[in-house]
LUMZA-217545 format. One record per residue (C-alpha): residue in three letters; x, y, z. Coordinates in steps of 0.05 Angstrom, whole numbers, plus 5000, padded with zeros to 4 digits. Example, Ala and Ser with C-alpha at 12.3 -4.5 7.8 and 13.67 -1.06 7.14 Angstrom:
Ala524649105156
Ser527349795143
END
This chain:
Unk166753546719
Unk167753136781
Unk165252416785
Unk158052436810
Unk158052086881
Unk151951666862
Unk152850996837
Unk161451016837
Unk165250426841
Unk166850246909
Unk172950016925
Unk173949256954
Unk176348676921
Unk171148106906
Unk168648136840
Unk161647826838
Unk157947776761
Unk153448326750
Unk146348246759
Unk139948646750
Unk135948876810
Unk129348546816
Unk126249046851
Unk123349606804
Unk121650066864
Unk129050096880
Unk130750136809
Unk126350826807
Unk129151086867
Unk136251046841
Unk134251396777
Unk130551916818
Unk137351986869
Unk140352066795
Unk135352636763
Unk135653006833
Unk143352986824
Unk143353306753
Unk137953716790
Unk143153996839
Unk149253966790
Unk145254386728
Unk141654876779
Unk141455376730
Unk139254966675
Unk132954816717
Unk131455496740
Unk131855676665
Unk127255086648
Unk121555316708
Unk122156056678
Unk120655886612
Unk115655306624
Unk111955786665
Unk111456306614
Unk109355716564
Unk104155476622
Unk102356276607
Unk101356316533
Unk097355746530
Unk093555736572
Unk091156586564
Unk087456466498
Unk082756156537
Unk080656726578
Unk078657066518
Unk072856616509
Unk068856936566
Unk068957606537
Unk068257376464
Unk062856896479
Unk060157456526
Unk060657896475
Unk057257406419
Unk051657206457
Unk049857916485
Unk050057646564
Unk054558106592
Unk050358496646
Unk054359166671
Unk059359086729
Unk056359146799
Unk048558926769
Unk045858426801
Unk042757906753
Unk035557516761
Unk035856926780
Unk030756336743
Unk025156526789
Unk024357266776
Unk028257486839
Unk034257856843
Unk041157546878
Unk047657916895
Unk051857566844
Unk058257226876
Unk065057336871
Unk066656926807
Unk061457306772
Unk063758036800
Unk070357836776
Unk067857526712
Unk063958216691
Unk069258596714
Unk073958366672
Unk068958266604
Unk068359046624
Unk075959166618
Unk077658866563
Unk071159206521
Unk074759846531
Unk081359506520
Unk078559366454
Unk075559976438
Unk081660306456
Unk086859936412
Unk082159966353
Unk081860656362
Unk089860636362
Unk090060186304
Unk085460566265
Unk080360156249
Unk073160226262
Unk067159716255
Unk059359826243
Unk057759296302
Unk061959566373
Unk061958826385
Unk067658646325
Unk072159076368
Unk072658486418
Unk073558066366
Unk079258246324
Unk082758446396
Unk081457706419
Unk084457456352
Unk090058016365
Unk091757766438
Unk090657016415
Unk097157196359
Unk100757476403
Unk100456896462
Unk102556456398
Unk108356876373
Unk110356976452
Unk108256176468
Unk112756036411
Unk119256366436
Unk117955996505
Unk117355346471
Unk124355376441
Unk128255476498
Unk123554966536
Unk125154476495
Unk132854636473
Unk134254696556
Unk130554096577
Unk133253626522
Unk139853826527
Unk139153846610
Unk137553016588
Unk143152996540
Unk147853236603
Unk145852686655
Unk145952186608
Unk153352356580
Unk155452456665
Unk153051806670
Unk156951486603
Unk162851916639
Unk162051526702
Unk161750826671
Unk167550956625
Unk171851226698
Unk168350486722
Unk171950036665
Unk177950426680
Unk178450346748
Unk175849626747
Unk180949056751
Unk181648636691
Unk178648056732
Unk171848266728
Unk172548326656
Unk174347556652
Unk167347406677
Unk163147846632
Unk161747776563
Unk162748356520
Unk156948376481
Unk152348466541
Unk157349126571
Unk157649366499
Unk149649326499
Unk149049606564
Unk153050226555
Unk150850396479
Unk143250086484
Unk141450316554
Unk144150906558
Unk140751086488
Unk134650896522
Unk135651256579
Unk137551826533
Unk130451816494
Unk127451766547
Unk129152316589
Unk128752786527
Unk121252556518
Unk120152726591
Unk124653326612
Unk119853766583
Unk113053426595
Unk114853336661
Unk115454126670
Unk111054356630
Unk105653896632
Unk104454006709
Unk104754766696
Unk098954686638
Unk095054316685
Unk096054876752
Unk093955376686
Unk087654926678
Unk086055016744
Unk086455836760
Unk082955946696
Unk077555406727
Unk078755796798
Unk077456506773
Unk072756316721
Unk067355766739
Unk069855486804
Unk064054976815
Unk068154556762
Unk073954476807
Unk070153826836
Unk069053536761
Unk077753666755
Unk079153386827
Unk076252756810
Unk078252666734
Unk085652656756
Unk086052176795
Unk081651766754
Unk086551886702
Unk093551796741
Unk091051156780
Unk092150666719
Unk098651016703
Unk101550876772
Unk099150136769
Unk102150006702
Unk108050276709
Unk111849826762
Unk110349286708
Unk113249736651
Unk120149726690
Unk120148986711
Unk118748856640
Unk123449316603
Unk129748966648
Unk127848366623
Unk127248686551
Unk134649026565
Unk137448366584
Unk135348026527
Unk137548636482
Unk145048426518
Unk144047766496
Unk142547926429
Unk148748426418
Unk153647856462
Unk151047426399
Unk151847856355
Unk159348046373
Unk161547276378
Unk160047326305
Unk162848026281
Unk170147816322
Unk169547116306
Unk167547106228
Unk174046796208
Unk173046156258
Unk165546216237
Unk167046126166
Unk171945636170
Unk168045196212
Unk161245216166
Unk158745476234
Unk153946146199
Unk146845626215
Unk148945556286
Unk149946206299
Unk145146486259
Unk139646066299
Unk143246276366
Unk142047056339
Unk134546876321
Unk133646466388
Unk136647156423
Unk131847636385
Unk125547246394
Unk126447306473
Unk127948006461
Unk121448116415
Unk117147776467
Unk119848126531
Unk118848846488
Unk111048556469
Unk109848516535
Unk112949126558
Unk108449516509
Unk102949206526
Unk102949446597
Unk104750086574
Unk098850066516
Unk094149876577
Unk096050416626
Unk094750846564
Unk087750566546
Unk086150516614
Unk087851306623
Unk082851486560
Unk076851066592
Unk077551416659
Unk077052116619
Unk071551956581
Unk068251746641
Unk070052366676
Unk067952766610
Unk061152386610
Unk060352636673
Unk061453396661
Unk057453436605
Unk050753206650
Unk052653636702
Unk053854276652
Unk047354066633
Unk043454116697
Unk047354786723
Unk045355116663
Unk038254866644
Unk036354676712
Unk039355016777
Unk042155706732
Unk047855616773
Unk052955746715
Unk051256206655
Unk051955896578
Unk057856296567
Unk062455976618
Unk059655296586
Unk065855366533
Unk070755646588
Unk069354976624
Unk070454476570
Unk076154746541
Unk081054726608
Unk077854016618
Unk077853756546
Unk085853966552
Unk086953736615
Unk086752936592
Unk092653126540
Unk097053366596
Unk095652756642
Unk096652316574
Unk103452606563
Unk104952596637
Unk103151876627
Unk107651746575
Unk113352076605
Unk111851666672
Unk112851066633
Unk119451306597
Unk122251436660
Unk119950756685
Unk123350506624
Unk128750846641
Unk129450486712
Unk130649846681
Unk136050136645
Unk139750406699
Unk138949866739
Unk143549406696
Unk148650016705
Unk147950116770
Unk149449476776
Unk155849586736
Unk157450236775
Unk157449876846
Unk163249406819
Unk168849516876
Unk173449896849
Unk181549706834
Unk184450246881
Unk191549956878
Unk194450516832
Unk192951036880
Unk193950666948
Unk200750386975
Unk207150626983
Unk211351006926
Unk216550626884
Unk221651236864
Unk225650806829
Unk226249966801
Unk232149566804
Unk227049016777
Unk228148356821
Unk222247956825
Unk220347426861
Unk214246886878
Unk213646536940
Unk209045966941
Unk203746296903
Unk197746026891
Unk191746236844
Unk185846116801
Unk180146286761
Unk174746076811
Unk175345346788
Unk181544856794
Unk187945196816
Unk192645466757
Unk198345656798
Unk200145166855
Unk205245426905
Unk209445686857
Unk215845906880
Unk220846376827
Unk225546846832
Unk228447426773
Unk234747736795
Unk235748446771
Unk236548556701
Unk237147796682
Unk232847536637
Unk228346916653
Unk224446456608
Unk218346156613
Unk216845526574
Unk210945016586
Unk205344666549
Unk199045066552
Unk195045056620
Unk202745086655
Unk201245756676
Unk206146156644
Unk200746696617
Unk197546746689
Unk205646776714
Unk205947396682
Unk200147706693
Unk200747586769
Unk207047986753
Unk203748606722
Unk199248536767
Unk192548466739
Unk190047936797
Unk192347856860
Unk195447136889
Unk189646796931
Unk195046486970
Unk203346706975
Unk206747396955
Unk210447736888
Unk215848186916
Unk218548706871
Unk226248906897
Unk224448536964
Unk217848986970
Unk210748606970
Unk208048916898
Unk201148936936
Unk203849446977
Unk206749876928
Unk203050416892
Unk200850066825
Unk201950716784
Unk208650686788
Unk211150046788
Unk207049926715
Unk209850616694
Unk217450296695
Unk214449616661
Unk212649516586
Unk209548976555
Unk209148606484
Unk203648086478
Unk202147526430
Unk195747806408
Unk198648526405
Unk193449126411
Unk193049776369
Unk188350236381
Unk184250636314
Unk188851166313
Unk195451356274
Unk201750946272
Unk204951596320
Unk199651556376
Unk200250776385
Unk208050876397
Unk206951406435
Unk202351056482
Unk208650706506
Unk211251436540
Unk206251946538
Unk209052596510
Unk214952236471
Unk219052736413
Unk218852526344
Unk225652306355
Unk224951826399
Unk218051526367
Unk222651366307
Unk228951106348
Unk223750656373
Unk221550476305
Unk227950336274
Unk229449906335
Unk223349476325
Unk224849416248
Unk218349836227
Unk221350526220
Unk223250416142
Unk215550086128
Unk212250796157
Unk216551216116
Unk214150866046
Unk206551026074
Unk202951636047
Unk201651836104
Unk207251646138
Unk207551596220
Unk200251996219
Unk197251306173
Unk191551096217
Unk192650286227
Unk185250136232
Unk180249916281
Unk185449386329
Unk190749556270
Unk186849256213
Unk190349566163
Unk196849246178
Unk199448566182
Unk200348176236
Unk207648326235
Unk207849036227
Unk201149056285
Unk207148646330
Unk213049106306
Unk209249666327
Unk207949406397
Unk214949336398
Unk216449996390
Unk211350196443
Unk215349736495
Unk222050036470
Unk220050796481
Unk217450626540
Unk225650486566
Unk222550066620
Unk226349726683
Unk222249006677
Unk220448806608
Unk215048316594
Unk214447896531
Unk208747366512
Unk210347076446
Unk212747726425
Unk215747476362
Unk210446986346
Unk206847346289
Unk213747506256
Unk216947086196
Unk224346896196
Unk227347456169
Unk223047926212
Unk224247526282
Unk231747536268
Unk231548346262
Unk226548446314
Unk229847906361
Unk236648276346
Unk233848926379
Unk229848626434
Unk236248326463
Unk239649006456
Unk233649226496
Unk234148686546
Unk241148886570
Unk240649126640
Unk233149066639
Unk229548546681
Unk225148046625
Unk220547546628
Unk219647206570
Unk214546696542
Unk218046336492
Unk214445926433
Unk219745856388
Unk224845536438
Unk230745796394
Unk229546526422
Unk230746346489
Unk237245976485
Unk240646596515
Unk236246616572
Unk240046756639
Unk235146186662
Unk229745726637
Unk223245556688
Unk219045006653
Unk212144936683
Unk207844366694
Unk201444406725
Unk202345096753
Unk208844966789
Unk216744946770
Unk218544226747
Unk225744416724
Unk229845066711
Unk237245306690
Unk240345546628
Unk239145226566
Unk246444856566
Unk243944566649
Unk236644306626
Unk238644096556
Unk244043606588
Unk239143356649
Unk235243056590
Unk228243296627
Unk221943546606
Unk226544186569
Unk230143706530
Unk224243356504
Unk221543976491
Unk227044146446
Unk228543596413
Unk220743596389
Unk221944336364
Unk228444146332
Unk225243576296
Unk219344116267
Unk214144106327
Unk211444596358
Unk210344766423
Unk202044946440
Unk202645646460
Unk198845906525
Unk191045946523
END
């Protein structure tokens, strides 16, 4: 399925937070733009829905034609077709249309009757049971039938919501895709983990509530109406003005039922951002006696949310009580005015008295439901508003756009590159270059820069001032895709996804043989730890590789990086979570994999990075020495001091 057109992420590159419309009107619009889109895309999903609401709209609404010739029947007030019946002052009157048509058809189905007891066999001492049993017949029938219709009603319009609501979880997972990893510096997790699991559920819920009382419902109430029509059509007036009556507090309410769920959404973000910082931060938590602070944070959190939901329902509760005060009015009324057309002015007879309440009496459940469903929907607004929000995000187009990059020698260079994180400068006119396949180090205390050096070189921001060049090219105007398909990276903090030991090497080449996932794993020092697994290279390592150690989670991001066989090679602290014997044997095999491969490296442990082709140490954001290790240790600079701290048992801070 193609990415809907409607709320896509634009492409552009200013990154502004997220916020929620304050505007509920446009926040209904956009999820009306949205339903007419499913509209169009599931045609025949809604043609199938009309057909069989119809049909519904049918069976439910036929039993109640019976009542004229059963009442008819009952109270012995059926004059024969074509007779013209006396009026209250002893004169005769041509009856009128309704009445022709009303005789006419308590004359049809008498001998409809009499004709399918005769088929069935059965025969009755009063003529008059015939109608009877056939209404009860007909009234089984239109259930069995009404039945059928309200299966497919309801399994087509729930799962027509289930499909919008999954296009739409389609298009915001395309949106963190395509996103740059800026914008996620600047939101908290908890609130885009909220939005996309809480919102969309109640965007889900709520269009399954109203998908099929927003079909039907309108259908019952047209059915209401021709019975009224062919029937009694004096109490079209009594309908005309109970509607209305009814919709008018449901229209007022419901602008405040959006406004107010938002707020109720945004504090449900809140509550799960809290709730996150203490699910991935238990250890720190813990250690830090912290569980009363952040318990009262939660509790702080989920009284905002409790309040903005109160009021929420209570607009909601008072569209709803204001809906059954308007019917009872509008029932109040009826029943005076069946009152005077039957005792006083004759205009009515006593059997269409019941044929008259019952379409009315019905008619309040519809507008109730169509009520309710108005107010899901309006619930529903404020939940697509926050992801609309999210959806017009511009877009990172840069792996699609610029020109192709067939092939990567792997220079790189900086030229007076500035950048930040919208506050004081990290980088400041910082000037480096990485000859082909050499390998450079990058060594600093934290807040040098080195971190945001190499990110700038992967690409994940932008300089705000200066250029990267990649073999002499501008990387901005190279097509993203492939310059990161001939790079690899191994991180500090290294990332596994929940699946097997196989599918996180593989991630590092797409497609990789067996072969060469376990040339990558001997290389990285891991292969011989798999093997002893039950399971072997299909043992699942755990949501973010819990499972394993921090050494074997690092050894296997090695092995990603080496199956990868990439031209530019970039390691943060990539030994860091490795013990002696470990870094030796992993250290052993990433300098195998260094030879003739461009790396940047951000060393901790100094004595890793001896070998370096050349040493940049950063201060501030800019280069305040460089060389090899032999240059910078005898210049007796910032390196040396460096050094001679980690050679004495110190450590260096590593990059924040």
């Amino acid at each position: 399925m193609p990415p809907s057109p409607l709320g896509r992420c634009d492409a552009g590159s200013s990154i502004p937070r997220v916020t929620e419309p304050a505007v509920p009107e446009s926040a209904f619009r956009a999820l009306l733009r949205r339903l007419w889109s499913g509209i169009v895309r599931y045609k025949g999903m809604v043609a199938a829905m009309l057909a069989f609401g119809f049909l519904e709209a049918a069976f439910t609404k036929l039993p109640f034609v019976l009542v004229k010739p059963l009442m008819a029947e009952m109270a012995g007030a059926t004059p024969p077709a074509g007779r013209p019946a006396d009026a209250p002052g002893g004169q005769p009157v041509e009856p009128s249309l309704s009445d022709r048509l009303t005789d006419e058809f308590n004359g049809w189905f008498r001998g409809f009757a009499d004709d399918l007891m005769r088929a069935l066999g059965i025969a009755f001492e009063h003529p008059g049971m015939n109608v009877v049993l056939a209404c009860g017949i007909v009234a089984v029938i239109c259930g069995a039938f009404g039945a059928v219709t309200i299966y497919f009603v309801q399994t087509v319009s729930r799962l027509f919501a289930v499909r919008i609501v999954a296009d739409l979880r389609g298009e915001l997972a395309r949106c963190f895709l395509g996103l740059p990893v800026r914008f996620f510096g600047r939101q908290r997790m908890g609130e885009l983990i909220s939005k996309v699991t809480n919102d969309t559920q109640v965007m889900q819920r709520s269009f399954e509530l109203a998908s099929d009382n927003v079909v039907v419902d309108p259908l019952m109430i047209l059915g209401n109406v021709a019975v009224l029509a062919w029937f009694v059509p004096q109490a079209l007036i009594v309908l005309a003005l109970m509607v209305p009556a009814m919709a008018i507090p449901m229209l007022r309410q419901g602008r405040q039922v959006s406004k107010r769920s938002t707020r109720s959404l945004q504090a449900m973000g809140e509550t799960t951002e809290s709730l996150n910082q203490i699910l991935t931060g238990i250890r720190t938590v813990k250690a830090f006696q912290l569980e009363g602070a952040m318990l009262r944070d939660f509790e702080a959190s989920t009284g905002t949310f409790l309040d903005r939901t109160r009021k929420m329902l209570r607009a909601k509760g008072r569209s709803m009580a204001q809906t059954f005060v308007s019917y009872q009015i509008g029932f109040g009324v009826l029943l005076v005015l069946l009152g005077w057309v039957v005792l006083v002015d004759g205009a009515i007879r006593f059997d269409d008295v019941a044929l008259v309440i019952m379409p009315l009496a019905t008619t309040y459940q519809h507008v109730k439901r169509l009520t309710r469903s108005y107010h899901v929907l309006m619930e529903s607004s404020g939940a697509l508003a926050g992801l609309e929000a999210i959806l017009r995000e511009p877009a990172d187009r840069a792996a699609d756009v610029g020109e192709p990059l067939p092939q990567l020698r792997g220079e790189l260079e900086l030229r007076d590159v500035w950048f930040g994180y919208g506050g004081e400068p990290v980088l400041r006119g910082l000037s480096l270059r990485v000859p082909a396949g050499s390998t450079v180090a990058l060594v600093g205390e934290s807040g040098s820069g080195k971190t945001t050096t190499v990110d700038l070189l992967q690409r994940f921001h932008d300089p705000e001032q200066g250029a990267i060049l990649v073999d002499g090219r501008d990387l901005r105007g190279v097509r993203l895709a492939d310059y990161r398909a001939r790079t690899a990276v191994v991180s500090q903090q290294s990332f596994l996804f929940n699946t097997t030991i196989r599918a996180n090497i593989e991630c590092g080449r797409p497609g990789a043989t067996a072969a060469q996932v376990e040339a990558a794993a001997r290389a990285a020092n891991i292969h011989d730890f798999v093997v002893s697994l039950p399971q072997g290279y299909d043992t699942v390592v755990g949501d973010r590789g819990g499972n394993l150690s921090g050494g074997q989670q690092q050894r296997i991001a090695i092995a990603r990086a080496i199956v990868r066989d990439p031209a530019v090679l970039f390691l943060d602290e990539a030994t860091s979570a490795l013990d002696s014997e470990n870094e030796r044997l992993v250290q052993a095999a990433l300098d195998a994999l260094r030879k003739g491969r461009t790396s940047v490296v951000i060393a901790h442990r100094l004595s890793t990075i001896v070998g370096a082709d050349l040493i940049v140490v950063l201060e501030h954001g800019r280069v305040a020495e460089s060389g090899t290790h032999a240059e910078l240790f005898a210049r007796s600079g910032a390196y040396r001091r460096m050094y001679d701290a980690y050679a004495a048992g110190g450590a260096l801070p590593s990059e924040s």
